[in-house]
C-alpha positions in Angstrom: 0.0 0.0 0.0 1.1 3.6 -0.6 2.9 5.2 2.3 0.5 8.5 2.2 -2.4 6.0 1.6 -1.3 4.3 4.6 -1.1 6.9 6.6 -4.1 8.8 5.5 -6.5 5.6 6.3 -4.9 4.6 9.3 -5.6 8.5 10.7 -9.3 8.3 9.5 -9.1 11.3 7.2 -10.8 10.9 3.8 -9.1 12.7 0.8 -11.1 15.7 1.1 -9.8 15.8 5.1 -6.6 15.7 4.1 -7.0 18.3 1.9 -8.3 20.9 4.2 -6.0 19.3 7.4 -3.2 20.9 4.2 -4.5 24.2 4.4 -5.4 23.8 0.5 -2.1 23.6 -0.6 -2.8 20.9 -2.8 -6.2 19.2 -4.2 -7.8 15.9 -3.3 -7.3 15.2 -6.7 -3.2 15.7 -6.5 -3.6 13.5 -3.6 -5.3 10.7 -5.5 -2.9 10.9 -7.8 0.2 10.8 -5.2 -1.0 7.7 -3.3 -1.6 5.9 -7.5 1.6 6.7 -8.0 0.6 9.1 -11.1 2.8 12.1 -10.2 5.0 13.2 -7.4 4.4 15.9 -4.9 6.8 18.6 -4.6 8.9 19.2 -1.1 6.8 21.7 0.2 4.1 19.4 -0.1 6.1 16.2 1.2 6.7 18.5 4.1 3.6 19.5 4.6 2.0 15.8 4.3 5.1 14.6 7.1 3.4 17.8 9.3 0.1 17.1 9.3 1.0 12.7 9.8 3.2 13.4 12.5 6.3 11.8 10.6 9.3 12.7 8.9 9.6 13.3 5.0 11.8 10.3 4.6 9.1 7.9 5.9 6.5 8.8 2.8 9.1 7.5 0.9 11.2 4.9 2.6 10.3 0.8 1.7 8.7 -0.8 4.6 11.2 -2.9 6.5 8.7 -5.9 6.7 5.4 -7.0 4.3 2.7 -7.4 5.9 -0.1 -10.5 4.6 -3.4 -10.8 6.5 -4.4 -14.0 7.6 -8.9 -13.8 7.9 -10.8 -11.4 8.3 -14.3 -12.9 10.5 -17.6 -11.8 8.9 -15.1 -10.9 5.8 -18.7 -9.9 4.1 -20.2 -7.9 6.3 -17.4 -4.9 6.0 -17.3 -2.3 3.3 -14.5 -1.5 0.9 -13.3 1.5 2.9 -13.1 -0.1 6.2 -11.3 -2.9 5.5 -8.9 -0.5 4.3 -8.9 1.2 7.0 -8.6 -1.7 9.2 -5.4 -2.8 7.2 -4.1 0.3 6.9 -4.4 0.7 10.7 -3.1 -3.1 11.1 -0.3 -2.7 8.8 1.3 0.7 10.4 1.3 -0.2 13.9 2.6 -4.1 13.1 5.6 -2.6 11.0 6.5 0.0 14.0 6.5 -2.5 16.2 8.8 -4.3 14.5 11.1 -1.5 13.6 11.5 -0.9 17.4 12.1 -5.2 17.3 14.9 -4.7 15.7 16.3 -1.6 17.2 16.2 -4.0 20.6 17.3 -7.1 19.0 14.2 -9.1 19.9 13.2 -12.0 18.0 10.9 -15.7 18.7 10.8 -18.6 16.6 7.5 -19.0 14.7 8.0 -22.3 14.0 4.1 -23.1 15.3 3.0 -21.0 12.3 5.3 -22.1 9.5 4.0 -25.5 10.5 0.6 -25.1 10.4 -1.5 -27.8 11.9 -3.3 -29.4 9.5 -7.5 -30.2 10.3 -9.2 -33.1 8.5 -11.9 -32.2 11.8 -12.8 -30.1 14.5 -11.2 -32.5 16.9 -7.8 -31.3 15.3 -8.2 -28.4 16.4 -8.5 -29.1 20.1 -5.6 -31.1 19.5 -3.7 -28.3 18.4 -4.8 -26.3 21.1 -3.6 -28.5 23.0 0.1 -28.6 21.5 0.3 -25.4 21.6 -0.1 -25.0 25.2 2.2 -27.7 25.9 5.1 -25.5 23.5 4.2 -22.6 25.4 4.7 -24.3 28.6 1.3 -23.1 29.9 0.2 -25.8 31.5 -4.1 -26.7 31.8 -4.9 -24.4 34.4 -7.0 -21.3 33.6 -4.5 -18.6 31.6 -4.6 -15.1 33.5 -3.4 -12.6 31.3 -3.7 -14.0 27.5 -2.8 -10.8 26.2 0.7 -10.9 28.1 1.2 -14.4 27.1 0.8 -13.1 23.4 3.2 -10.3 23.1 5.9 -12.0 25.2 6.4 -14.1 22.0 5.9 -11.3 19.6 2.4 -11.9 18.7 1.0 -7.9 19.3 -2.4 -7.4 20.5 -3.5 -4.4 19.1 -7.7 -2.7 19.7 -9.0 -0.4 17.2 -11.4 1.8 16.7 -14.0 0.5 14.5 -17.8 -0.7 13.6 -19.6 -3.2 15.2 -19.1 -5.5 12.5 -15.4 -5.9 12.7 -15.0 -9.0 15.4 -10.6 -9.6 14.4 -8.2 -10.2 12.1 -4.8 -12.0 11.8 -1.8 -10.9 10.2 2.2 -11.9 10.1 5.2 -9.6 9.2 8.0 -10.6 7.3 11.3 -9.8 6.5 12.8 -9.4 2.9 13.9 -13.4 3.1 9.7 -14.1 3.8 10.5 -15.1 7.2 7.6 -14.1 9.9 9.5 -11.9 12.4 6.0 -10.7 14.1 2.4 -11.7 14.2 -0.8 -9.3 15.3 -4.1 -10.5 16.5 -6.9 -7.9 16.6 -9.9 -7.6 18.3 -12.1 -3.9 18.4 -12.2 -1.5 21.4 -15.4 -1.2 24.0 -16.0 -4.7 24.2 -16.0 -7.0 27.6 -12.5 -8.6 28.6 -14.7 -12.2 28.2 -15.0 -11.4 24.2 -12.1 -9.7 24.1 -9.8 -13.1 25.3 -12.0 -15.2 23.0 -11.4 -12.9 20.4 -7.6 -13.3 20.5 -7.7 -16.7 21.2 -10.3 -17.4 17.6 -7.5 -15.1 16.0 -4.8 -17.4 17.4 -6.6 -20.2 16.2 -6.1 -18.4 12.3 -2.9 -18.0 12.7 -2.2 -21.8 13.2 -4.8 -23.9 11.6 -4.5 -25.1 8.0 -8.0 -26.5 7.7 -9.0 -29.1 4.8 -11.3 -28.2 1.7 -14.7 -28.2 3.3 -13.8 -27.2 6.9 -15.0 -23.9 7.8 -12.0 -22.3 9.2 -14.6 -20.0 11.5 -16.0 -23.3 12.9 -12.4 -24.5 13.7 -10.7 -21.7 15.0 -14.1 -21.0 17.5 -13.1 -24.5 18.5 -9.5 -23.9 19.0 -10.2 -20.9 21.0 -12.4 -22.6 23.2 -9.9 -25.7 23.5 -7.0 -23.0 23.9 -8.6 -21.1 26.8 -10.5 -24.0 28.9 -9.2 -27.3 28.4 -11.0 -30.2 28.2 -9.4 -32.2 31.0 -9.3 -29.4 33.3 -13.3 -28.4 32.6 -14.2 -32.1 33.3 -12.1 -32.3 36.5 -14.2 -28.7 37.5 -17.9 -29.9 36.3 -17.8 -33.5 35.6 -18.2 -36.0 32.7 -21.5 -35.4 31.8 -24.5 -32.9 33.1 -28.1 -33.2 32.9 -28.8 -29.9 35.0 -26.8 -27.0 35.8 -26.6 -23.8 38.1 -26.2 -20.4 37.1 -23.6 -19.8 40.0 -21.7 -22.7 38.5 -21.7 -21.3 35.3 -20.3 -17.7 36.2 -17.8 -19.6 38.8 -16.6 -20.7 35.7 -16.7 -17.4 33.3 -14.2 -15.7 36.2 -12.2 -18.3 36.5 -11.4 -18.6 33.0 -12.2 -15.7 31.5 -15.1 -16.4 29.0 -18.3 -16.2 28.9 -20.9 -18.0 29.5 -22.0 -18.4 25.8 -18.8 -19.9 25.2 -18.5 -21.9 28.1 -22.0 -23.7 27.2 -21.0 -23.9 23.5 -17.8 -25.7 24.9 -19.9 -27.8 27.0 -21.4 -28.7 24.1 -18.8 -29.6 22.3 -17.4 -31.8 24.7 -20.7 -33.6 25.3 -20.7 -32.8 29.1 -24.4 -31.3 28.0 -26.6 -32.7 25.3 -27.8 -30.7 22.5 -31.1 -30.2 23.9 -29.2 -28.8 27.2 -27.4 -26.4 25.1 -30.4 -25.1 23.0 -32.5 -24.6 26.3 -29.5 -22.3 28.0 -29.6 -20.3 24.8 -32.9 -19.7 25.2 -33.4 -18.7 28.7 -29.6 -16.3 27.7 -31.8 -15.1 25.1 -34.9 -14.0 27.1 -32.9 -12.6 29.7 -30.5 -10.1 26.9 -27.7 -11.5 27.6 -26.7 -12.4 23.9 -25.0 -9.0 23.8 -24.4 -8.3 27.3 -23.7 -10.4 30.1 -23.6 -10.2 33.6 -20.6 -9.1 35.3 -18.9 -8.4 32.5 -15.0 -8.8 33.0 -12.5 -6.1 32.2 -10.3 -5.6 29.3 -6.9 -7.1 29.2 -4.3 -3.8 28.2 -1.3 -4.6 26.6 1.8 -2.5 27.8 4.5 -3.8 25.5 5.1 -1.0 23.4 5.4 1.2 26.4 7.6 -0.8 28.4 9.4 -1.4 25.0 9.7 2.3 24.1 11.1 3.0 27.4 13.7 0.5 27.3 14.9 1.4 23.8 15.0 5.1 24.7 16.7 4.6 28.1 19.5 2.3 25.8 19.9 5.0 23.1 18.5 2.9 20.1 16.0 5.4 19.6 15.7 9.3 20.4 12.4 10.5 22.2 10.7 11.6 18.7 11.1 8.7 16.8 9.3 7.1 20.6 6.9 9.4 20.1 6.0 9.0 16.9 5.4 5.1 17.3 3.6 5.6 20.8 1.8 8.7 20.4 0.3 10.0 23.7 1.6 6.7 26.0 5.3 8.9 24.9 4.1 11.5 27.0 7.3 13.0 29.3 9.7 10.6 27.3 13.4 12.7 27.2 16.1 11.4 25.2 18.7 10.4 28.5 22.1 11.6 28.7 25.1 9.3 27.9 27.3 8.9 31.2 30.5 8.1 28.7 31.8 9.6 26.1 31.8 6.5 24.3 28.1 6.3 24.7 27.8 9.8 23.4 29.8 9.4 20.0 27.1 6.4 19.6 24.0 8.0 19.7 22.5 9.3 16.2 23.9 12.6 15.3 20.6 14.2 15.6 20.4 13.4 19.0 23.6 14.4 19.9 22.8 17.7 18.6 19.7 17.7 20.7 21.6 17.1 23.9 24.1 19.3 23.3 21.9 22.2 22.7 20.4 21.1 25.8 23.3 21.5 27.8 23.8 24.4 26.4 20.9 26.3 27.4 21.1 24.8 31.0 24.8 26.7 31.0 23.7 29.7 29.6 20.5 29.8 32.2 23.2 28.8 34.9 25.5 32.1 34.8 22.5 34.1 34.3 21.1 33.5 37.4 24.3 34.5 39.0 24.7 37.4 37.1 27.4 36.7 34.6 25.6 38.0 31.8 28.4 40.2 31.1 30.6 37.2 31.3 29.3 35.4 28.5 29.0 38.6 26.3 32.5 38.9 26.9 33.7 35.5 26.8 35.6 35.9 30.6 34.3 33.1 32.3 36.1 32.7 35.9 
């Protein structure tokens, strides 16, 4: 995708917006033609277009370091043209920052559980995987407490956006120029209970590893992964028994804050497992329905918030592989009161980008000059006779 395109979508602003966020300087039509690739804008414009996206020229026109492929979209159909470019615009940006600031901190993760994809011939597969994947991840059957955190500590970024009702999450990988996935995203849409939220992630997990046959509906079996992934068969069993005729309510929500789903999908998994009949399920569905809880539960549990790029933008400022703009550029308003540090060698001065060591120095600078002045050696540095 265009770089200005990119940008543009991923701030929300139309080509008319854009225009006027300009000042006029240039049409909407000169922009459609920039972001086709049928004419070039001139500097003042470039600048102009790095002003109003918060960027530096060079990035309209620097080659991403990664591609970025999206795995599914759920309820593909449902979205229009212009948000699900939007939504990969969006996506796309944020995944290829975050690996930029990768790299700057050397952090990589084998996706060898995505280059091998496990392979479903039926649904049971996918509990199976589920299963193999918690075992690789060395998370044992008990109820996971923070999936978002056991995400992004192997470079699989949770990222929330802004967008319609319609939009449930999307997959995607980055890759380097070799094709080889240095970073994956799942993606779920803001305002919605922590319980959807986790299933969310875990369905867009489920995408990310599944390779399902011909005539498998890849919705059906990553649902089922999902479920498998977040409440285990073994360990549900162990906490409700074999098989149930009847059940409680309390039970039920026991359940949904223990584990962190809800109680749709903790009767759909049920269900699945044949602890309840059919009949069971249908019945629960019905009484969920009369009560309007399809949409919203009871006690509905709070979002998980990921705090990777924070803790990782502090880190690479505080080692001086990135200066506080470039930080603030990637995290935006979490950047807030981010200062590029001071080297305490020279050695670690001479490495920092020139840029920054102009920055400093200028600092330093000032601090003198406001130094004297408040002992009155104005005269002094007029002069040049500094005592």
């Amino acid at each position: 995708m265009n770089r200005i395109k990119q940008m543009r979508l991923a701030q929300g602003l139309s080509l008319e917006a854009l225009a006027h966020e300009m000042g006029g300087l240039v049409t909407k039509q000169a922009l459609s033609k920039y972001e086709k690739g049928l004419s070039k804008p001139s500097p003042i414009v470039v600048s102009r277009l790095a002003a109003v996206f918060g960027v530096k020229a060079l990035h309209l026109w620097s080659s991403p370091a990664v591609s970025v492929d999206f795995v599914a979209y759920r309820r593909l159909s449902k979205l229009g043209k212009k948000e699900k470019a939007k939504i990969e615009a969006v996506v796309g940006k944020s995944l290829e920052e975050r690996c930029r600031l990768q790299e700057r901190l050397g952090l990589s993760d084998s996706f060898d559980w995505i280059s091998n994809k496990r392979l479903v011939r039926k649904l049971d597969d996918a509990e199976t995987a589920a299963k193999a994947i918690r075992e690789k991840w060395e998370l044992g059957t008990d109820a996971i407490s923070n999936l978002t955190s056991i995400l992004e500590n192997r470079l699989v970024h949770v990222l929330a956006i802004e967008t319609g009702r319609k939009f449930d999450g999307i997959s995607a990988l980055a890759k380097n120029e070799k094709g080889t996935v240095v970073a994956a995203a799942v993606t779920t849409r803001k305002a919605i209970a922590g319980d959807r939220q986790r299933m969310n992630l875990a369905h867009e997990l489920g995408h990310l590893v599944l390779a399902p046959n011909a005539g498998i509906d890849e919705e059906d079996t990553a649902f089922r992964f999902a479920g498998a992934f977040l409440l285990p068969a073994d360990t549900l069993r162990k906490e409700i028994g074999n098989r149930r005729v009847n059940l409680q309510l309390a039970e039920l929500m026991a359940l949904k804050r223990r584990f962190g789903i809800s109680l749709q999908a903790i009767l759909h998994r049920l269900c699945d497992l044949e602890v309840i009949s059919k009949t069971t399920y249908k019945g629960w569905m019905i009484e969920i329905g009369k009560k309007g809880w399809r949409k919203q539960e009871p006690e509905p549990l709070p979002v998980e918030n990921s705090t990777w790029l924070e803790r990782m933008l502090t880190r690479a400022l505080a080692e001086g592989v990135m200066t506080s703009e470039e930080a603030k550029n990637i995290g935006g308003a979490i950047t807030r009161g981010f200062a590029d540090p001071v080297p305490k060698t020279r050695a670690a001065f001479l490495r920092l980008p020139m840029e920054q060591r102009r920055k400093i120095l200028e600092a330093q600078a000032e601090q003198a000059r406001k130094h004297y002045l408040a002992k009155g050696a104005e005269n002094d540095l007029e002069t040049g006779d500094v005592n």
